[in-house]
N, C-alpha and C positions, 0 to 999 in steps of 0.2 A: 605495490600499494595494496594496503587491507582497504577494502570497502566497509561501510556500516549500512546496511539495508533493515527496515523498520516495517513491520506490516501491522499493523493497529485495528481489529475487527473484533464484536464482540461473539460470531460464532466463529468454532474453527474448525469447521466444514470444508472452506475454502484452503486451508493453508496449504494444502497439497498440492494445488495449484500456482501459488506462490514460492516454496522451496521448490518445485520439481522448474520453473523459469528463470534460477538463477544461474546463471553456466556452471557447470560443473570445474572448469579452469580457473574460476576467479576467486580468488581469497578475500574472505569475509566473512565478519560476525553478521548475524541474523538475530534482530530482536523483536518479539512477540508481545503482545499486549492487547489485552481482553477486556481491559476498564480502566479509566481514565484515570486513574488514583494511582496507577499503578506502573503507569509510564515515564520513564525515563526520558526527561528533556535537554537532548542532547543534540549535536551536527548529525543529521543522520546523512549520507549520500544520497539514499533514494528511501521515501518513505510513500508505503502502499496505505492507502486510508478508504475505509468503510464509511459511507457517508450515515448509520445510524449506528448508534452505538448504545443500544438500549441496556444493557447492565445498567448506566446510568443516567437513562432516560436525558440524553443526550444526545447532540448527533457533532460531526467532524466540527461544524461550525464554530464551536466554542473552543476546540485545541488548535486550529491549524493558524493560528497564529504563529504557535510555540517551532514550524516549521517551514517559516519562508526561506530559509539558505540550503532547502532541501530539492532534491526534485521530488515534485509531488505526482502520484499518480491515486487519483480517482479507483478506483476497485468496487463497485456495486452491483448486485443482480437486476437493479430497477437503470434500466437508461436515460430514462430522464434525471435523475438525480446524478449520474455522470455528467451529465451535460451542464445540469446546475451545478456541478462545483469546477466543471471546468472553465464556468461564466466568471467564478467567483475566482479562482487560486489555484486550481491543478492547473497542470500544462499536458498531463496526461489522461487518460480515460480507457477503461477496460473492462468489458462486463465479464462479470463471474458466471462462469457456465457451470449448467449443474450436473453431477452424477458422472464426472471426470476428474484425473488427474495431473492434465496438461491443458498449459492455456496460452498456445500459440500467439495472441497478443501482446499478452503480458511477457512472454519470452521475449517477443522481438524489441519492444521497448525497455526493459533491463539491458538485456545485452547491447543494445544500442549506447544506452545511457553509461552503462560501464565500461566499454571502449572509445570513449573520450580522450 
């Protein structure tokens, strides 16, 4: 089975910590998106979501509709804002550490998610 896994942030500081959590075994597109305009609204399997998305002075609030049959995972450097969207629609939560290229949480919850 191809996976589609979705990371949606408008820096990409982070992404290294997102491609370096996804098993190296698992076959999958990875799709990236930096502003709201620009995203593809599709089934994603797992979609990584920034809860501010200031490019367009935005925050997740207004797209994660477009991703309830996804698994949602929370991604923000601020924890409380994890916790707020995990009150609201993630089911996941993981904060973004900084000045790294692995993020041992975010690992163990993909991997999880994608041996289903």
């Amino acid at each position: 089975m191809k996976y589609k896994i979705c990371y949606i942030d408008d820096l990409y500081y982070w992404i290294s910590q997102v491609i370096n959590s996804i098993p190296k075994n698992i076959d999958h597109d990875f799709y990236y998106f930096n502003r709201i305009s620009d995203i593809e609204y599709q089934k994603y399997d797992i979609v990584i979501l920034d809860y501010y998305l200031d490019k367009d002075w935005l925050t997740s609030e207004t797209i994660i509709n477009k991703f309830i049959w996804s698994e949602i995972i929370s991604f923000s450097s601020e924890q409380y804002k994890n916790e707020y969207m995990l009150s609201k629609w993630a089911k996941y939560a993981v904060k973004k550490l900084s000045w790294v290229n692995a993020n041992n949480n975010l690992e163990s919850i993909i991997k999880n998610l994608l041996q289903r």
